[in-house]
N, C-alpha and C positions, 0 to 999 in steps of 0.2 A: 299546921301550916307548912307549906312544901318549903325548903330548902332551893336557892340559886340552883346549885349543881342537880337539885333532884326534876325540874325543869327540863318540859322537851327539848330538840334541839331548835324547836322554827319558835319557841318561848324564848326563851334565853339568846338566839340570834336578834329576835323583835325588841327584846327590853334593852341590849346593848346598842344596838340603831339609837332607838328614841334616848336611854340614857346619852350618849356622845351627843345629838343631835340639839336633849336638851339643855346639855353644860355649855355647847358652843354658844348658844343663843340666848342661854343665862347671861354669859360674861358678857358679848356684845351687845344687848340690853344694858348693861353697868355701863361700860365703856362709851356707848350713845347717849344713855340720860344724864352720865356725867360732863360728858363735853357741850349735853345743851344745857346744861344747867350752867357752865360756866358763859357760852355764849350767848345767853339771856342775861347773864350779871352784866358782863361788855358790854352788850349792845346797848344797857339802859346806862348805865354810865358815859360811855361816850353819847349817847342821846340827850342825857340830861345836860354834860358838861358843854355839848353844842350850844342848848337853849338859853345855857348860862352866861356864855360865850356873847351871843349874837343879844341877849337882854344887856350886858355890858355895854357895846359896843352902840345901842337904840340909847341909852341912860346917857352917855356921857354929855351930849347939851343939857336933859334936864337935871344933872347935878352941877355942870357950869352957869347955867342961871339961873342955880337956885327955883327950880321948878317942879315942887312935888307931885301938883296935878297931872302931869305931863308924865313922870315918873309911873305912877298907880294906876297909868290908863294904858301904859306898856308893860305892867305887872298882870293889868287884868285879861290882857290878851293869851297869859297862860290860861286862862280857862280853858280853852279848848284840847288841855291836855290834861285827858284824865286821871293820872297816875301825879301830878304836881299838887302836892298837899300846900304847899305853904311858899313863899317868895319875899323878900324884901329887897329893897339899898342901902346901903349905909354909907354914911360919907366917910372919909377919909381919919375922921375921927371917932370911928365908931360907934356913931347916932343913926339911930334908924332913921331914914327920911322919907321911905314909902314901902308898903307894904301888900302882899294880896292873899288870904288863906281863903278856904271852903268854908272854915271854921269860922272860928275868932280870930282876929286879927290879934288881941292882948294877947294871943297864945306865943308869939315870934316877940322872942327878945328884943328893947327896948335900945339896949346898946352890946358890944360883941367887942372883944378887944383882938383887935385886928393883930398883935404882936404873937400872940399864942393860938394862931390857926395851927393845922393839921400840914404839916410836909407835903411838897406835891407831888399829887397824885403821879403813880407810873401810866397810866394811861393817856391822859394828855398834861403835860409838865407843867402849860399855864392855866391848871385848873386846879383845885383844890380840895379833893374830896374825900371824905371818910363817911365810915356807917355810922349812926346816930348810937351813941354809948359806945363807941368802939366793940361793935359785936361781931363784928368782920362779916362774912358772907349770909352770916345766922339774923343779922338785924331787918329790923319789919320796913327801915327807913334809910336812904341815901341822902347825906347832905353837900351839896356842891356849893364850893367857895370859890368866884371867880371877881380878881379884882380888874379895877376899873382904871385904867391909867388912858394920860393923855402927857403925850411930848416927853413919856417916859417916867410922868409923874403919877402917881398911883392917888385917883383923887375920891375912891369908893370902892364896895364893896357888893356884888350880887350873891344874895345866898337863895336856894332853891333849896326845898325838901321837897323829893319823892317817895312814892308811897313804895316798894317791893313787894309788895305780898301777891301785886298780881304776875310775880316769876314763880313762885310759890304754888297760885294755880294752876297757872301755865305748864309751870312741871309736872304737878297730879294729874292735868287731862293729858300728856303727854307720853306719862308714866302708864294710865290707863291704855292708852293705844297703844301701845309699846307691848304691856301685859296683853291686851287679847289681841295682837296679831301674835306673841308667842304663843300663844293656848292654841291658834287656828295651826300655827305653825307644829306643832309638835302632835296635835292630831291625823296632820297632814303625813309629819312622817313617819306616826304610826301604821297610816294605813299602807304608805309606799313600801315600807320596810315589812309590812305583813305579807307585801307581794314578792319584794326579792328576795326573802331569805329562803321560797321556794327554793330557786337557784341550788343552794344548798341543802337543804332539808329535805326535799321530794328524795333524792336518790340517795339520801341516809335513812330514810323511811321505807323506802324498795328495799333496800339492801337489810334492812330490820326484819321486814316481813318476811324475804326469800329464807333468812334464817333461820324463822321461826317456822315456816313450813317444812323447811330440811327437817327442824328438831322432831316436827310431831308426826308428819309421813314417812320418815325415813328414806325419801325420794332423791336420790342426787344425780338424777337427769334433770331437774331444774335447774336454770341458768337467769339470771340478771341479764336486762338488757342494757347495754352501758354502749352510749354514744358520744361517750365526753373523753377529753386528752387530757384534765387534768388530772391531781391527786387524785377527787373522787372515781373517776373513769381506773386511774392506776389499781383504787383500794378495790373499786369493782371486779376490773379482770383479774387481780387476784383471789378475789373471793371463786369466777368462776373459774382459773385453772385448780385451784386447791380440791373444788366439787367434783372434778375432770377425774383428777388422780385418783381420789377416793371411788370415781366411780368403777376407774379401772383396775382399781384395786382389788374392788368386789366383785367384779365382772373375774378374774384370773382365781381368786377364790371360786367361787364359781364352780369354774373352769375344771380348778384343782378337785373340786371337794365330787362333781360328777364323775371326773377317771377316776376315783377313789370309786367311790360304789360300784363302775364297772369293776375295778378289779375286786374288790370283793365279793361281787357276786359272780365274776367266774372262778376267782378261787373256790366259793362255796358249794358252783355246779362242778366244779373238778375234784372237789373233796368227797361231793353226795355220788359219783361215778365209780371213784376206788373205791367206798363204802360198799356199792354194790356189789362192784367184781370180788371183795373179800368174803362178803358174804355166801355170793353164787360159787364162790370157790370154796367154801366150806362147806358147802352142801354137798358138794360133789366129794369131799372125801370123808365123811361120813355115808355118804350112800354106797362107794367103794369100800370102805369098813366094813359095812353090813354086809354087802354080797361077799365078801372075804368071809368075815363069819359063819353066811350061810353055807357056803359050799366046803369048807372046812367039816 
């Protein structure tokens, strides 16, 4: 398996695009499904704590006259809200007086003792609500504790349980979009960043190949065409004036190494000339020898 650095360069440009592109989009994904996950807790909290609110404020004739039917027929009107598992009133002495579940009604405690409710809530101050077992944002249920007063007197009690698990969904389909608009996203800028690392890579790949043709032709009248101002354009014209020099280099070798041959070869027509004249002069005084001798 190839190694990062062993990687071309339009590789290694492409997988750092998409790498940076897919950490940005990691974290903002965390940072988005964390802030709706908190804003599906609020929204159902202040939701729930309204209906609690507004059931309070529908209750207080039918606990001032003693009217339970009247009670359970404005309990039963949460039906239309999917997510309210469970409802009751309690009077002021913490007797159920009316009640509405999906369920069983024997399911909603019979009596609640009103002195040991839950601190109220930071959301809305005269509401009262905590997660069922105290499991903070982890619990499957929201219970809202909203009491009931009249003239300042507190003459009952609204409890509502919500169901939470469909935040829980909410978030997994949410989570899900989330996850494949990054997947379309990060293909996306796979393929962009396939296209601009060109930009960069095309004339490190020109400049690779004019190299490697210098190495194996030995040609350095080849030149890089370089139409760029930046680094790359700088690293190219120096690549072509270094080719320049060499080439003029070898052009004045060249140069040198043919008046060299000339002079050696008139040296060597100037050396084969006195060879001769020594020669033809030798002949000549041997041949004056002889005729000495012979006339002698």
């Amino acid at each position: 398996m190839l190694k990062f650095q062993d990687l071309s360069i339009k590789h290694k440009l492409t997988t750092i695009i998409v790498l940076t592109c897919g950490l940005m989009m990691v974290l903002f994904a965390f940072l988005f499904l964390l802030n709706e996950a908190f804003s599906f807790q609020n929204n159902a909290r202040h939701h729930i704590a309204a209906l609690a609110e507004v059931t309070g404020i529908n209750a207080m004739a039918a606990l001032s006259f003693q009217d339970p039917q009247t009670a359970r027929e404005l309990l039963d009107a949460l039906r239309v809200e999917p997510n309210i598992l469970q409802a009751a009133i309690y009077t002021a002495a913490g007797n159920r007086f009316a009640a509405y579940a999906k369920g069983h009604v024997s399911d909603i405690p019979r009596h609640i003792d009103l002195h040991n409710l839950p601190a109220p809530d930071r959301v809305r101050p005269t509401a009262l609500s905590v997660k069922a077992g105290l499991k903070g944002l982890s619990g499957d249920f929201l219970d809202v504790f909203q009491p009931i007063t009249l003239n300042g007197k507190r003459i009952g009690m609204v409890l509502i349980r919500a169901d939470q698990r469909w935040v829980y969904a909410r978030m997994k389909s949410v989570t899900m979009m989330v996850a494949g608009i990054m997947l379309v996203l990060i293909v996306l800028s796979g393929f962009i960043s396939a296209r601009l690392q060109r930009i960069i890579s095309l004339p490190i790949e020109t400049l690779s190949k004019t190299m490697q043709k210098v190495k194996h032709r030995q040609d350095y009248a080849v030149r890089v065409q370089n139409q760029r101002h930046d680094e790359l354009g700088t690293l190219m014209a120096g690549f072509n004036d270094m080719l320049e020099q060499i080439q003029e280099r070898d052009s004045r070798l060249e140069q040198s190494r043919r008046k060299l041959e000339e002079q050696v070869a008139l040296r060597t027509q100037a050396l084969g000339v006195s060879e001769a004249q020594k020669k033809k002069l030798l002949a000549q005084q041997k041949i004056q020898q002889a005729y000495g001798e012979l006339v002698s």
